[in-house]
C-alpha positions in Angstrom: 45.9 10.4 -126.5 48.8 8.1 -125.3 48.7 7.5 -121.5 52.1 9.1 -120.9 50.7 12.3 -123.0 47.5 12.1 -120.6 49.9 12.5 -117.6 52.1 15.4 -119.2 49.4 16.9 -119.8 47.6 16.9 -117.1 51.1 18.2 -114.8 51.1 20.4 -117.3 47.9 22.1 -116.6 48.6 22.0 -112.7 45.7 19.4 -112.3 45.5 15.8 -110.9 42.8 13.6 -111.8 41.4 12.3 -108.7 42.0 8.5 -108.4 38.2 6.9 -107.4 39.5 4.7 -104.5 41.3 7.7 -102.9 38.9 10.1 -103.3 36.2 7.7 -101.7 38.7 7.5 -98.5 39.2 11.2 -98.4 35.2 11.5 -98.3 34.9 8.9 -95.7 37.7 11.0 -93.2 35.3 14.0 -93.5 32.4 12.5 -91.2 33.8 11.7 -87.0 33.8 8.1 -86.6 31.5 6.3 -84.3 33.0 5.5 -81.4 34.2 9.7 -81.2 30.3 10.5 -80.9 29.8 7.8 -77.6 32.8 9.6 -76.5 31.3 12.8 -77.0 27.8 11.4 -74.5 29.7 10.3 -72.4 31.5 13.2 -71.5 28.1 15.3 -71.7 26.6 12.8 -69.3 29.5 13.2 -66.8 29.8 16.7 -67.2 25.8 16.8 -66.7 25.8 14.8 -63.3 29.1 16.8 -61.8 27.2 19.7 -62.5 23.8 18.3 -60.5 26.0 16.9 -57.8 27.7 20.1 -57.2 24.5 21.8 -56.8 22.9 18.9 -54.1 26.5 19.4 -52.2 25.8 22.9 -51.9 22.4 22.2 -50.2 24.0 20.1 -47.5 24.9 22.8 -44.1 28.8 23.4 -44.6 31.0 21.7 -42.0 32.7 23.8 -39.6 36.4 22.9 -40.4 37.5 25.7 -38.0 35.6 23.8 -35.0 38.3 21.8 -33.8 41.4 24.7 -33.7 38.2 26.7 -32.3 38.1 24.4 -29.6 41.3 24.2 -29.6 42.3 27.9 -28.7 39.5 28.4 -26.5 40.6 25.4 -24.0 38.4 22.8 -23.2 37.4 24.6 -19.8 36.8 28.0 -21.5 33.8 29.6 -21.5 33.5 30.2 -24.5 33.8 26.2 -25.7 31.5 25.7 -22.7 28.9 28.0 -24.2 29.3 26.4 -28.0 28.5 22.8 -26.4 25.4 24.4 -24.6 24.0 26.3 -26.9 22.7 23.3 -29.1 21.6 21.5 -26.1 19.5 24.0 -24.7 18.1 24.7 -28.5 17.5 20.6 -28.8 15.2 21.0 -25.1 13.0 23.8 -26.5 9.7 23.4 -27.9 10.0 22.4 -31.8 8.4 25.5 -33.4 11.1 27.8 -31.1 13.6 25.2 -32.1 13.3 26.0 -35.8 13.1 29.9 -35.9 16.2 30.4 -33.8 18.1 27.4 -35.8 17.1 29.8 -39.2 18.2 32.4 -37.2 21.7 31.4 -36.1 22.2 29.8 -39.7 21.6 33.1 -41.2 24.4 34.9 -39.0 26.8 32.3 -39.8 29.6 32.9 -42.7 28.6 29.6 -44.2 25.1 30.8 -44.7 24.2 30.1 -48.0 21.1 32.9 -49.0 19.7 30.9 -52.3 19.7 27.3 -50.7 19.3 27.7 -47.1 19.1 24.9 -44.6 15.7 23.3 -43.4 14.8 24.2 -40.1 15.4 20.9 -38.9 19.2 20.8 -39.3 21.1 21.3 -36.6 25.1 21.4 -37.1 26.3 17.5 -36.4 28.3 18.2 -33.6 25.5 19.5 -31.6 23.8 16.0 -32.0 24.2 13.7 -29.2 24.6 10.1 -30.6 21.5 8.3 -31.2 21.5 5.1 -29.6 21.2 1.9 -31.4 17.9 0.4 -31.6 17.6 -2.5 -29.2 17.9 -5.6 -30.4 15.1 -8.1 -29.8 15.0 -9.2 -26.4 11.9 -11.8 -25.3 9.6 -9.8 -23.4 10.1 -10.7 -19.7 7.5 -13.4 -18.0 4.8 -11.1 -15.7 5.6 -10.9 -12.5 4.0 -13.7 -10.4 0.8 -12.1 -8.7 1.3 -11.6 -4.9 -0.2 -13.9 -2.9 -2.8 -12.6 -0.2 -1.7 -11.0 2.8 -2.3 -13.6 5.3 -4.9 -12.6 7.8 -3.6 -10.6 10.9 -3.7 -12.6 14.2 -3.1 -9.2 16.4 -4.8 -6.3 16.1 -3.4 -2.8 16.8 -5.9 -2.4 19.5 -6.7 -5.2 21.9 -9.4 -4.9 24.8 -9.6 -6.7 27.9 -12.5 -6.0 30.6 -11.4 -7.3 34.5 -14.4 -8.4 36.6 -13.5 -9.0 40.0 -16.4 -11.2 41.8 -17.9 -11.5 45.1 -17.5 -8.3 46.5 -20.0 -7.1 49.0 -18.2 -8.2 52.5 -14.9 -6.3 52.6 -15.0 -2.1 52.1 -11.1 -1.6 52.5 -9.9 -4.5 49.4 -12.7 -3.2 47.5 -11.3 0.6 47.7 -7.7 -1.2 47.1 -9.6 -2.3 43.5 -10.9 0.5 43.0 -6.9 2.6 43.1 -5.7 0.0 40.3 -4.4 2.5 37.7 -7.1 0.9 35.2 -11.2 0.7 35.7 -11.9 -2.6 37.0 -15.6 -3.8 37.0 -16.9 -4.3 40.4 -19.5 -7.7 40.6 -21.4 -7.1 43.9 -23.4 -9.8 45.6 -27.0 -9.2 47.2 -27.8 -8.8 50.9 -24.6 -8.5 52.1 -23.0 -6.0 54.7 -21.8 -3.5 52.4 -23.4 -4.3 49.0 -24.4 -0.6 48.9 -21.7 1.2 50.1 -19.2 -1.0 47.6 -21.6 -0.2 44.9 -21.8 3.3 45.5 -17.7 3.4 46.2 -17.4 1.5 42.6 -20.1 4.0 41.3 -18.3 7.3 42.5 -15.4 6.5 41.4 -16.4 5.9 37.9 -16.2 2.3 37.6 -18.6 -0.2 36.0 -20.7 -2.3 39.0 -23.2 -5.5 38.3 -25.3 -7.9 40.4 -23.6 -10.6 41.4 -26.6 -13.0 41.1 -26.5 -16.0 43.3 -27.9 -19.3 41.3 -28.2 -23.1 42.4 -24.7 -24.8 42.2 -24.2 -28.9 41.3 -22.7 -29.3 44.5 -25.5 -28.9 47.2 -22.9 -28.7 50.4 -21.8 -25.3 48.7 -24.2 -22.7 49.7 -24.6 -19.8 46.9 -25.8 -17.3 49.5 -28.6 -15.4 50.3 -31.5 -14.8 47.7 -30.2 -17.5 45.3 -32.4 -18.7 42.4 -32.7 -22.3 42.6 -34.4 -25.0 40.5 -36.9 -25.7 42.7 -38.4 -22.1 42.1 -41.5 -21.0 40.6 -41.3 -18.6 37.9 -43.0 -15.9 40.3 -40.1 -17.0 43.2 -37.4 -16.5 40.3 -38.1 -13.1 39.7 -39.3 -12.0 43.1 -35.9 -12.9 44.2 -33.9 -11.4 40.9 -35.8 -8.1 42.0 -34.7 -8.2 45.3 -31.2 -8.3 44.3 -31.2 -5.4 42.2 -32.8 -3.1 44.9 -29.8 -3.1 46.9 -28.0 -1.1 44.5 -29.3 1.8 41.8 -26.0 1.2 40.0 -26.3 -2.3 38.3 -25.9 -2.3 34.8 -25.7 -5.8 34.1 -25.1 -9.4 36.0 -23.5 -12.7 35.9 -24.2 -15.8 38.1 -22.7 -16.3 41.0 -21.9 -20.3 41.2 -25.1 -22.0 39.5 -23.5 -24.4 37.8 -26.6 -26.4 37.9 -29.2 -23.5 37.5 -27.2 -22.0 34.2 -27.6 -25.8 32.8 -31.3 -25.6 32.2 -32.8 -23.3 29.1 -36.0 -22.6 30.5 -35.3 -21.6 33.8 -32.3 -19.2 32.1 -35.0 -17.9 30.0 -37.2 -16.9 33.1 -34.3 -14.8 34.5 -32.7 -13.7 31.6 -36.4 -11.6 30.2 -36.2 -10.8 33.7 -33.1 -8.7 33.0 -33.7 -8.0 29.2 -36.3 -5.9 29.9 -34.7 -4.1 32.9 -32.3 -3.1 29.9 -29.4 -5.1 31.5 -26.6 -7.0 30.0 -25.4 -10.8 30.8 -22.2 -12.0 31.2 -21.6 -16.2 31.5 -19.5 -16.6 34.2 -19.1 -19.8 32.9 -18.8 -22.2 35.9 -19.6 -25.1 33.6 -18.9 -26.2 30.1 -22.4 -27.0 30.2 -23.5 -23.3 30.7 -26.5 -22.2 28.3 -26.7 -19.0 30.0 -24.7 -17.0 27.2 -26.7 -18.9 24.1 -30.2 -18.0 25.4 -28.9 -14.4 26.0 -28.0 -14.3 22.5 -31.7 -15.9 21.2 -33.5 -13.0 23.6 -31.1 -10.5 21.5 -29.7 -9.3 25.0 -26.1 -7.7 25.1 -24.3 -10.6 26.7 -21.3 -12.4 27.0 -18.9 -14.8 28.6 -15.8 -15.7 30.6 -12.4 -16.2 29.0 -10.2 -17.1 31.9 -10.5 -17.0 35.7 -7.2 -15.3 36.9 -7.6 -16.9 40.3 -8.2 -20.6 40.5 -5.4 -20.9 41.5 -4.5 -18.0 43.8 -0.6 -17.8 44.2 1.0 -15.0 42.3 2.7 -16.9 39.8 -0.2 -18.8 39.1 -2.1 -15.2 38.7 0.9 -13.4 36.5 0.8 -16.4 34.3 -2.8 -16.2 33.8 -2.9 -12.3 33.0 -0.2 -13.3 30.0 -2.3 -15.7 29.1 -5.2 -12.8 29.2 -3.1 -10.7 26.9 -2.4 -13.6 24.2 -5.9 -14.3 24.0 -6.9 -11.0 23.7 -4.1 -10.4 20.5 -5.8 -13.5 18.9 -9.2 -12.6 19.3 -9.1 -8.7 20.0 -11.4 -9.0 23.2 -10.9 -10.8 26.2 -12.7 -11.5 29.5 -11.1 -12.4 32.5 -12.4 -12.8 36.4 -10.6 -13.2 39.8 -11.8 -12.5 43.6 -10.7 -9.8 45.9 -7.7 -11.3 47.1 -4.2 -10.1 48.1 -2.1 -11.9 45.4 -4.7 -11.3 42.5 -4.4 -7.3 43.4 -0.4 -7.6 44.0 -0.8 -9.1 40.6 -2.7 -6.7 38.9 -0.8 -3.4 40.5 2.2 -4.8 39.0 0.7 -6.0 35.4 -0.5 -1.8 34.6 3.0 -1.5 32.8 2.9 -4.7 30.8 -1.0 -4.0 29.5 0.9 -0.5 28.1 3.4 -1.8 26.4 1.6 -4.9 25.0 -1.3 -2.4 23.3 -4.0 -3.7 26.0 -6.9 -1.3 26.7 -8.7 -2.3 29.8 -12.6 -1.5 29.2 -16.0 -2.2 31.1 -17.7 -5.6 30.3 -20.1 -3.7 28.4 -18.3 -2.6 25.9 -17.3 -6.5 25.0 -20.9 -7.4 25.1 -22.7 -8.2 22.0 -26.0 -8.6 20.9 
């Protein structure tokens, strides 16, 4: 059949023959292209993670918004904005189980409660947070501190004692009572065989002060005479402590003795050792008067294990009263340096004047005037 027939006919009929090119583009229409499908993920994806990020938003506590016109109407002096501000601060000082039961508790009251996704007990609202500071930035550690040095040792201690030993009494009862009214205890040295050896003894002893034998040794200069009963060089041991016995019968009071000159009796050992055992085992004490640098009266006293000791200054050498004040200052220094000191003067005028007016300046210098015995060591 002729083409133009074909055609007719085919109109005629109502039909159209497909044409194979078009059809294939009309089947390739039907499926979504490519690039609609990514589209398609994408949105899914997107939709997906809008939906998940909603939910974690809804986890988080809800902000007050209201807080600031809350703050706002209530005044910044109100009590009740006073109150709001507390509230988490006394909440942050309680113990952290307490903490966490009332936070779940308030959270639950509040209208932003949320009942399927409540808050962890640790949150507390951000405004009731003070600012945490910022962690410090390295700083060297600082050097240690230098170690102190020693204290350096102290020169004057709280509590000095002094002991005051006035010699050669045993002639004059009315300046030995005078001695015996200073407003401190003196120690009363009383020499052998004289007129009122006893009766100053006994005064000394009545009136509670310390009394010792005033022992009369051999002195370097033979023109001096040391007195009556005086142990001299020339002496047998037997005549040595005949004589030492005889002086201590003239008074039941001694409790110790010094020499009385002897510079050249206290210079030789054994003869010292002769009268010191003498008084060792009378239980007595020796103090070393000291009336030479030579003395080795004071060193054997030590060897027997005797209480002894010696002379610091004499305040009367020199007996005007300036020379006597200046030695009782120079009593009191010594005594801060070492914490003991020993002086001896004589029963004169100026060294009692001297002594009367000194009772105020041992108070306020710490002094504590004591009895030679308590200064003697063994």
């Amino acid at each position: 059949m002729p083409p133009e027939k074909r055609n007719k006919t085919g109109k005629a009929k109502g039909g159209r023959k497909a044409d194979p090119a078009k059809s294939g583009r009309a089947g390739a229409k039907k499926r979504p292209p490519t690039s609609v499908l990514i589209a398609w993920v994408l949105a899914l994806v997107l939709l997906s993670s809008l939906i998940y990020l909603g939910k974690e938003a809804r986890r988080l506590p809800a902000p007050s918004a209201d807080l600031p016109a809350q703050k706002a109407k209530n005044g910044p002096g109100s009590q009740a904005s006073d109150e709001a501000g507390a509230k988490p601060g006394k909440l942050l000082d309680r113990p952290p189980a307490q903490r966490h039961s009332e936070s779940r508790t308030e959270s639950s009251s509040s209208p932003n409660y949320n009942p399927v996704e409540p808050p962890p007990p640790r949150d507390v609202p951000l405004v009731a947070l003070a600012p945490r500071p910022a962690p410090p930035r390295d700083v060297p550690s600082a050097a240690p501190a230098p170690r102190p040095a020693p204290p350096s040792p102290d020169i004057s201690p709280k509590a000095a004692r002094v002991s005051i030993v006035i010699d050669d009494l045993g002639l004059d009862v009315g300046i030995a009572k005078k001695f015996a009214s200073l407003p401190f205890p003196v120690t009363f040295s009383v020499l052998p065989h004289q007129a009122h050896s006893s009766e100053i003894a006994e005064l000394a002893h009545l009136k509670g002060l310390e009394v010792i034998l005033h022992l009369p040794m051999e002195p370097l200069n033979p023109k001096e005479n040391p007195g009556r009963g005086a142990l001299l060089l020339s002496m047998s041991g037997n005549e040595i402590r005949r004589n030492i016995r005889a002086a201590l019968d003239t008074s039941p009071y001694f409790d110790g003795a010094n020499n009385h000159m002897g510079s050249r009796m206290t210079r030789d050992a054994e003869m010292m050792k002769t009268v010191l055992w003498e008084l060792k085992v009378r239980e007595l004490f020796f103090l070393d008067s000291m009336t030479t640098d030579g003395s080795k009266g004071w060193k054997i006293a030590r060897e027997l294990k005797m209480p002894s000791l010696k002379r610091d200054i004499f305040l009367d050498d020199n007996p005007s009263a300036v020379a006597v004040r200046s030695q009782i200052t120079r009593l009191v220094r010594i005594a801060k340096v070492k914490g003991t000191a020993l002086a001896i003067g004589h029963p004169r005028a100026a060294t009692l004047k001297s002594l009367q007016d000194a009772a105020g300046y041992f108070r306020e210098e710490g002094i504590e005037i004591v009895p030679a015995r308590d200064l003697a060591g063994r």
